[in-house]
C-alpha positions, -999 to +999 in steps of 0.1 A: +221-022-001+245-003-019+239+016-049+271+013-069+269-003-105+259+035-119+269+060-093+244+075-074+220+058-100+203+034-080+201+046-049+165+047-030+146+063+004+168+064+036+201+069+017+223+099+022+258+107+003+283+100+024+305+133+022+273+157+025+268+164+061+226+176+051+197+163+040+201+157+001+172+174-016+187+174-052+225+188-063+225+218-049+238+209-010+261+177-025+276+201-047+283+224-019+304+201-001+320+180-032+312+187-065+329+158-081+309+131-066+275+142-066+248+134-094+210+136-089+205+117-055+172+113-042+161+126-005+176+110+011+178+109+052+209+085+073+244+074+066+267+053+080+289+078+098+329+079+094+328+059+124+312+034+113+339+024+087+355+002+108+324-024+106+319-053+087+284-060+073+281-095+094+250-114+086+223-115+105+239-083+129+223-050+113+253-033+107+263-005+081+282-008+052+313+009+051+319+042+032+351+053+037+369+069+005+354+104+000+362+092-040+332+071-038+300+077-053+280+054-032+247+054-012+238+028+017+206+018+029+200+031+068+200-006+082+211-035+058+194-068+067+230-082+059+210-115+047+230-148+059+260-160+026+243-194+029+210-202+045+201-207+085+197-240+100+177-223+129+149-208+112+112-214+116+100-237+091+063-249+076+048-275+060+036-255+029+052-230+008+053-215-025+074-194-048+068-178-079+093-159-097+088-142-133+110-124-159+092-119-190+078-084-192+080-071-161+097-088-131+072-104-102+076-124-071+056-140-049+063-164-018+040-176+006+045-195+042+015-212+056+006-235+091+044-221+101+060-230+132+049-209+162+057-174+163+050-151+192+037-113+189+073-105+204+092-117+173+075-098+150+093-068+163+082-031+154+091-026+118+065+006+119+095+023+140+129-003+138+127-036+124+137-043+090+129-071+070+146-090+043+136-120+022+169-135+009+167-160-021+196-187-021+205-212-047+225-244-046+235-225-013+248-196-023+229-161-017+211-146-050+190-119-036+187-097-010+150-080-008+145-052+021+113-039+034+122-009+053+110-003+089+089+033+088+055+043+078+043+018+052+040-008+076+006-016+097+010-033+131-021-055+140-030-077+175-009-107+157+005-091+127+022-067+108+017-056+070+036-037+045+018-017+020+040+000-009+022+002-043+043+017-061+069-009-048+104+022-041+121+001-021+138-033-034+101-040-055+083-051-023+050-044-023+031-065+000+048-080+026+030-096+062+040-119+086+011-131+112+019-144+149+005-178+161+005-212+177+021-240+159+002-244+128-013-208+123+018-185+119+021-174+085+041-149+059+036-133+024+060-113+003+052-099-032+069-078-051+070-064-090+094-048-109+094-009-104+122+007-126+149-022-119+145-023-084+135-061-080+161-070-097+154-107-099+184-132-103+193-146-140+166-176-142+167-209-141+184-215-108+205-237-095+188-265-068+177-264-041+160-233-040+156-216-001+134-184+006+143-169+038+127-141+054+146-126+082+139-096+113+173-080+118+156-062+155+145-101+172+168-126+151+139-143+140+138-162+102+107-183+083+124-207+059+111-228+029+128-249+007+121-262-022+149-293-038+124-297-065+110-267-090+077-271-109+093-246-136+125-237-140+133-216-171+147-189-182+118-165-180+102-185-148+107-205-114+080-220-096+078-243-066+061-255-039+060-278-007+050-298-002 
């Protein structure tokens, strides 16, 4: 994710300024090492490095963004899920699925894969210490969201499980997200999310069908898909499906 339509105005946890070489705590240690491109930034804690500029962000490889011009106001998360430009053929699938998105008021989401395909404990990675998560949202085809659930201390690992916990929903709005291993038939996934000071940032409603959730694990390579040619609602303030 990077935080470039206000400089250094949307930027979140586990982003650093590219040209300071510490920690930023506030203005004070930007300032000290270029006063011209440094606002309010948040703490903030990794960067992709100057040597990293020569990368591409190449769906699904977790790979940095690029930031090479020093003239550049921008913030990058620490591991980009880089979510597919169009959806996977290869991913897990399930026989029922919902997703809800609103607009009016305040901005929610909710998706929900149930009786998936199987999923071993392996695939669920270790997003406590590595593994990042990412729901993407296409329509017609065409990626309209990128949603990131950060690997770190707001996840719970379980026997068959992992669960993300983040009420006050910092990161890309998520606040609940889980994903549960199983045989054929009992893996399943949840992702909710609210509107917390613009960071959900849902897509301009009604979208263009078919609608595909995707959630991918950038550590194992492993997606849950659901996709839904017909919508229940599809407005301007509301999209609702479900499969079957």
């Amino acid at each position: 994710m990077t935080c470039e339509e206000t400089p250094c105005a949307k930027c979140t946890v586990h982003c650093k300024h590219p040209v300071c070489s510490v920690e930023c705590q506030g203005d004070t240690d930007c300032e000290e090492e270029n006063p011209a491109l440094c606002g309010n930034p948040p703490s903030c804690a990794t960067v992709c490095e100057p040597a990293d500029c020569s990368t591409t962000c190449v769906a699904p490889e977790p790979k940095c963004s690029p930031v090479c011009e020093e003239a550049q106001c921008e913030w990058v998360s620490a591991a980009p899920a880089c979510c597919p430009a169009a959806p996977s053929s290869t991913c897990k699938t399930a026989p029922l699925s919902t997703l809800s998105l609103g607009t009016k008021g305040v901005d929610k989401l909710a998706w929900k894969w149930r009786r998936g395909e199987a999923t071993s404990d392996g695939e669920l990675g270790n997003p406590a210490d590595s593994t990042l998560y990412a729901l993407c949202l296409y329509a017609n085809g065409s990626l309209v969201r990128e949603l990131n659930a950060i690997p770190g201390e707001l996840w719970g690992l379980a026997a068959h499980g992992v669960s993300y916990d983040d009420p006050e929903g910092n990161f890309d709005g998520i606040k609940k997200m889980s994903v549960k291993s199983g045989v054929d038939g009992k893996a399943r996934a949840n992702v909710k999310g609210q509107n917390t000071e613009g960071t959900l940032d849902l897509p301009a409603l009604p979208l263009a069908l078919p609608v595909v959730a995707q959630l991918y694990n950038n550590d194992e390579g492993v997606c849950w898909t659901s996709s839904f040619p017909e919508a229940r609602k599809n407005t301007e303030t509301g999209f609702q499906a479900k499969q079957p």
